[in-house]
C-alpha positions as CSV (number, residue, x, y, z in Angstrom):
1,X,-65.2,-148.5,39.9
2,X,-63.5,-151.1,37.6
3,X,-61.8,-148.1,35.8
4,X,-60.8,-146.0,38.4
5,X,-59.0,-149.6,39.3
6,X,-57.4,-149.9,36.1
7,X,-56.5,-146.5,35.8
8,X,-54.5,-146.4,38.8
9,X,-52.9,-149.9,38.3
10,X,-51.9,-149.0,35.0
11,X,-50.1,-145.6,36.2
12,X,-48.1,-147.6,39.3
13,X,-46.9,-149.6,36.5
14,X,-45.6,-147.2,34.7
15,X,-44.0,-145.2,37.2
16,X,-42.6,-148.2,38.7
17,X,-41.0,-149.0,35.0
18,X,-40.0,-145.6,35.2
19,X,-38.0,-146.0,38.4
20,X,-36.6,-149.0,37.2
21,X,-35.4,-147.5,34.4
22,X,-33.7,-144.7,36.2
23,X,-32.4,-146.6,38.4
24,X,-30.5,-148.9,35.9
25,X,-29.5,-146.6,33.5
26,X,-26.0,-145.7,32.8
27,X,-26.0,-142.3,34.3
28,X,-26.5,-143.5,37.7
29,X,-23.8,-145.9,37.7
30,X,-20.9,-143.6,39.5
31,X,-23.1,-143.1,42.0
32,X,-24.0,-146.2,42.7
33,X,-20.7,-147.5,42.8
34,X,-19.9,-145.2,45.3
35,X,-22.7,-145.7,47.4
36,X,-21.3,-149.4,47.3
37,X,-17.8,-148.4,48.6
38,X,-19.7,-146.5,51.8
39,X,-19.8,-149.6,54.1
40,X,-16.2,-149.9,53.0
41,X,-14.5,-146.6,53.6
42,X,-14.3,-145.4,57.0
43,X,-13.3,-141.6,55.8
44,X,-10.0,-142.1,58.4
45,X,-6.8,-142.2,57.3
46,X,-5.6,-143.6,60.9
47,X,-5.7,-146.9,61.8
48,X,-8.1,-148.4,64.1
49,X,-5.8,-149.1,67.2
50,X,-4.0,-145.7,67.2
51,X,-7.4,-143.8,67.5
52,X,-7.5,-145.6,71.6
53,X,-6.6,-143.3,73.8
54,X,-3.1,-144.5,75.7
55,X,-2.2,-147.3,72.8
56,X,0.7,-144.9,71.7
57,X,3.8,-147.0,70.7
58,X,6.8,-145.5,71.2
């Protein structure tokens, strides 16, 4: 059973490297960056007070 054990502890540990690796590398970088703009951008041009209904300044 000790094996079986080790085998499987050995292969999380790689594939944890492995996805720590990805993760990291350089190649994921634009995405990540944009992923960290997200919370940031609201995707609307408007601003906030002119999307209430009867808040129209004339």
């Amino acid at each position: 059973m000790s094996s079986f054990h080790l085998f499987w502890t050995i292969a999380l540990v790689i594939m944890f490297v492995c996805i720590i690796l990805w993760a990291w590398s350089g190649a994921r970088t634009k995405d990540f960056e944009e992923a960290a703009r997200l919370p940031l951008d609201d995707g609307d041009d408007t601003h906030p007070n002119e999307s209430i209904k009867g808040n129209h300044h004339v």
